[in-house]
ZAMIKOL-387970 format. One record per atom (N, C-alpha, C, CB): residue in three letters; x negated, y negated, z; residue number from 1. Coordinates in nm, 4 decimals, padded with zeros to 6 digits. Each point is the difference from the previous one (the first is absolute). Glycine has a CB too. Example, Ala and Ser with C-alpha at 12.3 -4.5 7.8 and 13.67 -1.06 7.14 Angstrom:
code,xx,yy,zz,pos
ALA,-01.3190,00.5690,00.7800,1
ALA,00.0890,-00.1190,00.0000,1
ALA,-00.0900,-00.1200,00.0000,1
ALA,00.1892,00.1173,00.1246,1
SER,-00.1542,-00.2223,-00.1966,2
SER,-00.0820,-00.1190,00.0060,2
SER,00.0770,-00.1090,00.0730,2
SER,-00.1184,00.0628,-00.2145,2
REM end
This chain:
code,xx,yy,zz,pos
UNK,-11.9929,-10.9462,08.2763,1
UNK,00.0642,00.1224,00.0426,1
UNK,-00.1025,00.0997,00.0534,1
UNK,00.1810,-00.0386,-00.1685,1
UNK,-00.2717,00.0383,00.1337,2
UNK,-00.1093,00.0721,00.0325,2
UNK,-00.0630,00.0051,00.1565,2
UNK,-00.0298,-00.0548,-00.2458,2
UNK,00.0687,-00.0728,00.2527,3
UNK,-00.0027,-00.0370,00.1859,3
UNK,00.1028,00.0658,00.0688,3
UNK,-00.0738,-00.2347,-00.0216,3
UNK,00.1243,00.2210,-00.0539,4
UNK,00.1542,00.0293,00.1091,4
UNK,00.0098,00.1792,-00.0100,4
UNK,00.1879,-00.2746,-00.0820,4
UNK,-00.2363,00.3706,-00.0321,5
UNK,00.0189,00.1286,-00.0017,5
UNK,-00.1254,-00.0124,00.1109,5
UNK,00.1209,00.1031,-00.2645,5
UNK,-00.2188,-00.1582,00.2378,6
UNK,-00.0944,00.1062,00.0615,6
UNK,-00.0166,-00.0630,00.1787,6
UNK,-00.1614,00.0650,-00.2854,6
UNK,00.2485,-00.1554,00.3371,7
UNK,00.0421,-00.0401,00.1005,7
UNK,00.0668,00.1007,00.1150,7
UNK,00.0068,-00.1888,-00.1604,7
UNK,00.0967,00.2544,00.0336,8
UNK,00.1182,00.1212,00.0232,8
UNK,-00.0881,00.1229,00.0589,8
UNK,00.1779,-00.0680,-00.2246,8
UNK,-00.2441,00.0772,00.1141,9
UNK,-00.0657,00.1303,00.0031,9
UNK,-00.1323,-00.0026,00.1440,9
UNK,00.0571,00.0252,-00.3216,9
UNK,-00.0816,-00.1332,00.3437,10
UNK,-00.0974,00.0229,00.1106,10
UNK,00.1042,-00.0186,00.1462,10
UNK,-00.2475,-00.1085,-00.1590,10
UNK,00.3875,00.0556,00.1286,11
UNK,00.0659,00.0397,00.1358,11
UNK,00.1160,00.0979,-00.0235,11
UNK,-00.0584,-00.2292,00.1027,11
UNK,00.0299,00.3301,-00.2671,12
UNK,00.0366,00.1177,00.0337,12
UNK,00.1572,-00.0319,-00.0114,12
UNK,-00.2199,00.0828,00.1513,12
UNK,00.2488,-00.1924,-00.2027,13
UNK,00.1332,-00.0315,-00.0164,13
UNK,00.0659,00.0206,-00.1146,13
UNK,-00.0488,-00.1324,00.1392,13
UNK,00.1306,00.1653,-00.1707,14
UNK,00.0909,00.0686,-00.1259,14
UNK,00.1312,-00.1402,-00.0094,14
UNK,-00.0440,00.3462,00.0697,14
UNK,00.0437,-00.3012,-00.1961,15
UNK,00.1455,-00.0820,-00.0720,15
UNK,00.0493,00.0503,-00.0695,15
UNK,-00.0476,-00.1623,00.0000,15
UNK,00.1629,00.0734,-00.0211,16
UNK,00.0739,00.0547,-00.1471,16
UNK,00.0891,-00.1082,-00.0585,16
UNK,00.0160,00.2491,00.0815,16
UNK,00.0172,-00.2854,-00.2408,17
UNK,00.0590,-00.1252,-00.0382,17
UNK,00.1144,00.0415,-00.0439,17
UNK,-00.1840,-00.1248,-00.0518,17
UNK,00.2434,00.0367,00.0420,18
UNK,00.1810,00.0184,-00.0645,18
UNK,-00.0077,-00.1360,-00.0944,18
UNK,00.1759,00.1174,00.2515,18
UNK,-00.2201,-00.1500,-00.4070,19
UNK,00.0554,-00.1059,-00.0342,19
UNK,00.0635,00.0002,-00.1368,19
UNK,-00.1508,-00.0921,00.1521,19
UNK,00.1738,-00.0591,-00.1495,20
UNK,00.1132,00.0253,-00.1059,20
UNK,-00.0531,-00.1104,-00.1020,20
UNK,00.2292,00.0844,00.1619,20
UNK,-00.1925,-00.2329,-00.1572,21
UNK,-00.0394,-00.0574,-00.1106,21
UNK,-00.1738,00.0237,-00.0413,21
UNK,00.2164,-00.1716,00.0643,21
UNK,-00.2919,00.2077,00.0510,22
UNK,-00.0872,00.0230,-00.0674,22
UNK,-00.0677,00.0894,-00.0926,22
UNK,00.0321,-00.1043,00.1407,22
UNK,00.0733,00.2463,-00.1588,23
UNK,-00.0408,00.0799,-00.0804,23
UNK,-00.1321,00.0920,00.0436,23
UNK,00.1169,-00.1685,-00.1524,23
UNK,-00.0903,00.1957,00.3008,24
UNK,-00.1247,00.0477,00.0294,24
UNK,-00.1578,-00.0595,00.0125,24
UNK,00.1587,00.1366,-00.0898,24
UNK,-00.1422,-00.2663,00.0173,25
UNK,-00.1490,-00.0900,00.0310,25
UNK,-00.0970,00.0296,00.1379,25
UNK,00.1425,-00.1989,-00.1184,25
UNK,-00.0322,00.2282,00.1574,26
UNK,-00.1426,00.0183,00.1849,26
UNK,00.0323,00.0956,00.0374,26
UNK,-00.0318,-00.2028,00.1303,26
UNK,00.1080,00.3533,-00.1816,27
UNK,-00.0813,00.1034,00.0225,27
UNK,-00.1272,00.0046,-00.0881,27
UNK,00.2034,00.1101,00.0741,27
UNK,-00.1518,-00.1643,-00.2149,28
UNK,-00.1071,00.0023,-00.1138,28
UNK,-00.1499,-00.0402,00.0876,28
UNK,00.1955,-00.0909,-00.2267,28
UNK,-00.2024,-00.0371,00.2917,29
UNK,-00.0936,-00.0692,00.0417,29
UNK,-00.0821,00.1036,00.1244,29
UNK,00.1485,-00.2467,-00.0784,29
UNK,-00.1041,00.2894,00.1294,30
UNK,-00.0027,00.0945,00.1344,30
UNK,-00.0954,00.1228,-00.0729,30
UNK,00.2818,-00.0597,00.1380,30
UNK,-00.2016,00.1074,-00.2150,31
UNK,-00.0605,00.1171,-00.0586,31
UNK,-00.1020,-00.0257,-00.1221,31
UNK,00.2149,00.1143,00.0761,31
UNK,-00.2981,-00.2474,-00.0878,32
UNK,-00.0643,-00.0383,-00.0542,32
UNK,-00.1639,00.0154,00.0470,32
UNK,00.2217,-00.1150,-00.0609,32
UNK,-00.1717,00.1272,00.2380,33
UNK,-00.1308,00.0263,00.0588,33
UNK,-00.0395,00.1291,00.0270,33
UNK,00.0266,-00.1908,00.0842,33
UNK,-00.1397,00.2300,-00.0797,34
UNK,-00.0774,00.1152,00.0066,34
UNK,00.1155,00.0359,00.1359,34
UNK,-00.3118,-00.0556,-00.1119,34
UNK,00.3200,00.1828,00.1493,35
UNK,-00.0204,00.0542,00.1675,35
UNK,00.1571,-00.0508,00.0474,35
UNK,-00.3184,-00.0500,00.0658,35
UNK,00.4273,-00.0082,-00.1524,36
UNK,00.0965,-00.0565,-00.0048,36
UNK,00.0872,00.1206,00.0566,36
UNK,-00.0642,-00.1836,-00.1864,36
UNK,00.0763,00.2713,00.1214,37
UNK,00.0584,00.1253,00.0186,37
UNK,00.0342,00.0628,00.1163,37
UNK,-00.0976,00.0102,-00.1649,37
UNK,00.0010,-00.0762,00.2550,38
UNK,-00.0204,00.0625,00.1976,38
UNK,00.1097,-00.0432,00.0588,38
UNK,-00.2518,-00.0312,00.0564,38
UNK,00.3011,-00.1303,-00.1332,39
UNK,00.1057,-00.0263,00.0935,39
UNK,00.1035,-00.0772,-00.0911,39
UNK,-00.1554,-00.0086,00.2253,39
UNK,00.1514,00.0275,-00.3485,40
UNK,00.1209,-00.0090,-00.0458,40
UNK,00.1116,00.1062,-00.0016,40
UNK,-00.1316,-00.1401,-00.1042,40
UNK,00.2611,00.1656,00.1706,41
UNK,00.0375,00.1340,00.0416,41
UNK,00.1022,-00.0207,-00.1330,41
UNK,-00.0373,00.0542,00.3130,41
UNK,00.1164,-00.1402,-00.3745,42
UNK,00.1185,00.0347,-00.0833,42
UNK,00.0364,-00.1567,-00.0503,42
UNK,00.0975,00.2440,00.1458,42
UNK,-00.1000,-00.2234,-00.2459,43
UNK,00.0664,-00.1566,-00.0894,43
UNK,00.1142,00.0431,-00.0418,43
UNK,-00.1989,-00.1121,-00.1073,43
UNK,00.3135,00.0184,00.0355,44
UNK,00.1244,00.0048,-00.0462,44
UNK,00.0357,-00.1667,-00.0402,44
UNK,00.0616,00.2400,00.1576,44
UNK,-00.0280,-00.2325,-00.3049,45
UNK,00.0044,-00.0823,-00.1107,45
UNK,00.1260,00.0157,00.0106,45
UNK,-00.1965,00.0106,-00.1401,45
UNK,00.3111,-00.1150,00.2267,46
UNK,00.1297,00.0113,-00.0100,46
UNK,00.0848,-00.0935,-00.0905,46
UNK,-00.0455,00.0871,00.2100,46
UNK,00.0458,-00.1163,-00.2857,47
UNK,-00.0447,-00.0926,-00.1470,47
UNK,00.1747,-00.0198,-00.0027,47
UNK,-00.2790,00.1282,-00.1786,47
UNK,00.3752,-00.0218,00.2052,48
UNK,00.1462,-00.0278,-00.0862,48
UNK,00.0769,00.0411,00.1955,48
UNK,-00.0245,00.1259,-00.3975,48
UNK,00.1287,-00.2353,00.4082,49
UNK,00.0409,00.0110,00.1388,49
UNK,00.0754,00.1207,00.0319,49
UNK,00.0026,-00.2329,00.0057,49
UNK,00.0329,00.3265,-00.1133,50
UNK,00.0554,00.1393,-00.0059,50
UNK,-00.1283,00.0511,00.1131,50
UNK,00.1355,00.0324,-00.2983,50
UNK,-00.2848,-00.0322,00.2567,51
UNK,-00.0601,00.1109,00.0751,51
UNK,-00.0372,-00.1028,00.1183,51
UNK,-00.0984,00.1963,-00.1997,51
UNK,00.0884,-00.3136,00.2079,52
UNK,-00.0199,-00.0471,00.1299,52
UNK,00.1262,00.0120,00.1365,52
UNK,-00.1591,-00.1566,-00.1698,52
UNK,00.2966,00.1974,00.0655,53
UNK,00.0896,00.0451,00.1374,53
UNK,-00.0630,00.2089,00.0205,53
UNK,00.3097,-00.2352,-00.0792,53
UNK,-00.3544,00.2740,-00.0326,54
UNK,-00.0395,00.1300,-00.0070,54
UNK,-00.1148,00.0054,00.1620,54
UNK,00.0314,00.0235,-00.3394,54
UNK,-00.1079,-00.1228,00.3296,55
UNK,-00.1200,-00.0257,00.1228,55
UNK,00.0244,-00.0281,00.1024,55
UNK,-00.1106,-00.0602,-00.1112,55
UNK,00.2779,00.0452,00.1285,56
UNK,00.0044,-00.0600,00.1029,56
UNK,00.0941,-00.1230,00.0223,56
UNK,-00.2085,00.0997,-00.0055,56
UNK,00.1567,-00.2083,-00.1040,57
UNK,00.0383,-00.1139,00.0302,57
UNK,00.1631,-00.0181,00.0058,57
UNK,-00.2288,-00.0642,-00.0959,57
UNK,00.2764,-00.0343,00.1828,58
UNK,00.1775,-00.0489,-00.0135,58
UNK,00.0419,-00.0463,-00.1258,58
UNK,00.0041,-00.0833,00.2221,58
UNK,00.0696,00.1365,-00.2578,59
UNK,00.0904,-00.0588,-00.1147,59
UNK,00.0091,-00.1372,00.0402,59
UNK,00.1429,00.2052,-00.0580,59
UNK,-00.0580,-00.2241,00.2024,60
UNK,00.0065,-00.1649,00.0674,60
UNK,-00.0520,-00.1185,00.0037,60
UNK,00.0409,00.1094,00.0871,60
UNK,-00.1784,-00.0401,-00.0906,61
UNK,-00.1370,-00.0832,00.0172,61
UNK,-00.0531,-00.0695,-00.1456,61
UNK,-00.0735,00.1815,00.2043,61
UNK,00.1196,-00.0857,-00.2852,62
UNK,-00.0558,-00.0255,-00.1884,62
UNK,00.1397,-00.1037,-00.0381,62
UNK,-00.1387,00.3110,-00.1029,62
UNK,00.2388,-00.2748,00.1826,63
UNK,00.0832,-00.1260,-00.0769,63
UNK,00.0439,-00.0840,00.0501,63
UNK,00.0540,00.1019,-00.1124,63
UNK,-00.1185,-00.1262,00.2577,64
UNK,00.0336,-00.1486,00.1067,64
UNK,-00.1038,-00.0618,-00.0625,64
UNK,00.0865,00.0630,00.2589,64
UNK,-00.2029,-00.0096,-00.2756,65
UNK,-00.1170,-00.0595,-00.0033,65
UNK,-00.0904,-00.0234,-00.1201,65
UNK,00.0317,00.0824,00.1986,65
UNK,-00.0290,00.0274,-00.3114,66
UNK,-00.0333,00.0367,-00.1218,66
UNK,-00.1621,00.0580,00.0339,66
UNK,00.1825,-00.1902,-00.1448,66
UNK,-00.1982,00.2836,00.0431,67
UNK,-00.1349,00.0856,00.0128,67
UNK,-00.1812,-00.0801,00.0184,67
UNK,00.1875,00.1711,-00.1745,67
UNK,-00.1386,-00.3019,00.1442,68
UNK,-00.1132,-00.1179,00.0191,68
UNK,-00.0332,-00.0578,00.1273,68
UNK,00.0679,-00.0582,-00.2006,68
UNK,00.0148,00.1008,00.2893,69
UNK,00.0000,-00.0473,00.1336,69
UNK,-00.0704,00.0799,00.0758,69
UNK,00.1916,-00.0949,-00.0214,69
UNK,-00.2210,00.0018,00.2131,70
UNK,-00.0865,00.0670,00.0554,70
UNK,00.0738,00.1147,00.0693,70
UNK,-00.1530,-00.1975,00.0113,70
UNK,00.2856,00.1856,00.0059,71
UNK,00.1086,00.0960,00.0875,71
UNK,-00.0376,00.1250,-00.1080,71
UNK,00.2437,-00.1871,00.1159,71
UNK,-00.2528,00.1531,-00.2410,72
UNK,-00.0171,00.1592,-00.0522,72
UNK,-00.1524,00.0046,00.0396,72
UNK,00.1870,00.0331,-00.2317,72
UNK,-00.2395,-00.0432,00.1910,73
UNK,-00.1969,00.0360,-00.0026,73
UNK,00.0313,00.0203,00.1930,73
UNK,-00.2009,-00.2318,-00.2691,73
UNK,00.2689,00.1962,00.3272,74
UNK,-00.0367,00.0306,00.1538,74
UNK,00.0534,00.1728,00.0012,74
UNK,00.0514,-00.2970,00.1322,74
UNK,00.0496,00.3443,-00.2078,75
UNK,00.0581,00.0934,-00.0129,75
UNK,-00.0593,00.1026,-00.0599,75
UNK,00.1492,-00.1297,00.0181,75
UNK,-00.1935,00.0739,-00.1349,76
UNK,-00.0957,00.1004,-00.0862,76
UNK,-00.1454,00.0216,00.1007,76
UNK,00.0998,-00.1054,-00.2771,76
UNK,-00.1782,00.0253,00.3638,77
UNK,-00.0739,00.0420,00.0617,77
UNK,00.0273,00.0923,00.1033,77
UNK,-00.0761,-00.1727,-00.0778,77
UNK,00.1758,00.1628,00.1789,78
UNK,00.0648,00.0643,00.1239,78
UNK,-00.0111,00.1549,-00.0719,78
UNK,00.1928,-00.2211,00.1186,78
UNK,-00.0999,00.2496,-00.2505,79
UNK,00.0231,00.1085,-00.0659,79
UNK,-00.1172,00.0943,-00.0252,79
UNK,00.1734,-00.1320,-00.0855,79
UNK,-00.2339,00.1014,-00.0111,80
UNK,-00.1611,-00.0012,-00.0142,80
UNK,-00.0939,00.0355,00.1040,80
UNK,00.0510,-00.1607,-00.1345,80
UNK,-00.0201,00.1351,00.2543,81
UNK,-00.1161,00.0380,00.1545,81
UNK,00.0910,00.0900,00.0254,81
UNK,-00.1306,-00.2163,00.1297,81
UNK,00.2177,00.2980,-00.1586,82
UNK,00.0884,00.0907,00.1306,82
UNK,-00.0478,00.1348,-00.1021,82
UNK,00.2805,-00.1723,00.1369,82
REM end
């Protein structure tokens, strides 16, 4: 991870995560590195599908597909960049 923050940070590029089964693990990981801070802009631990329709996400999408799928994580990312 350390590659990849300080990758960001020399092209000045910013992010931000939306996850769920992981409990935050890779903002955790992100903000593990020094200088992390420049371009991590906002995390969100959407853990219960109440706050992932709160973020954004389709009700539609969580129950065609269930919260393990890539149709959601494509959703939770889209949400997350705007």
């Amino acid at each position: 991870m350390e590659h990849v923050v300080q990758e960001l940070i020399k092209q000045k590029i910013s992010i931000a995560t939306m996850e769920s089964c992981t409990g935050g693990a890779v903002a955790n990981a992100i903000t593990n590195v020094e200088g992390a801070s420049s371009i991590l802009e906002f995390s969100a631990v959407t853990y219960s599908n109440e706050f992932k329709m709160k973020m954004g996400i389709s009700h539609a999408t969580i129950r065609d597909y269930t919260v393990y799928s890539k149709e959601v994580a494509r959703e939770m990312a889209k949400r997350i960049s705007h």
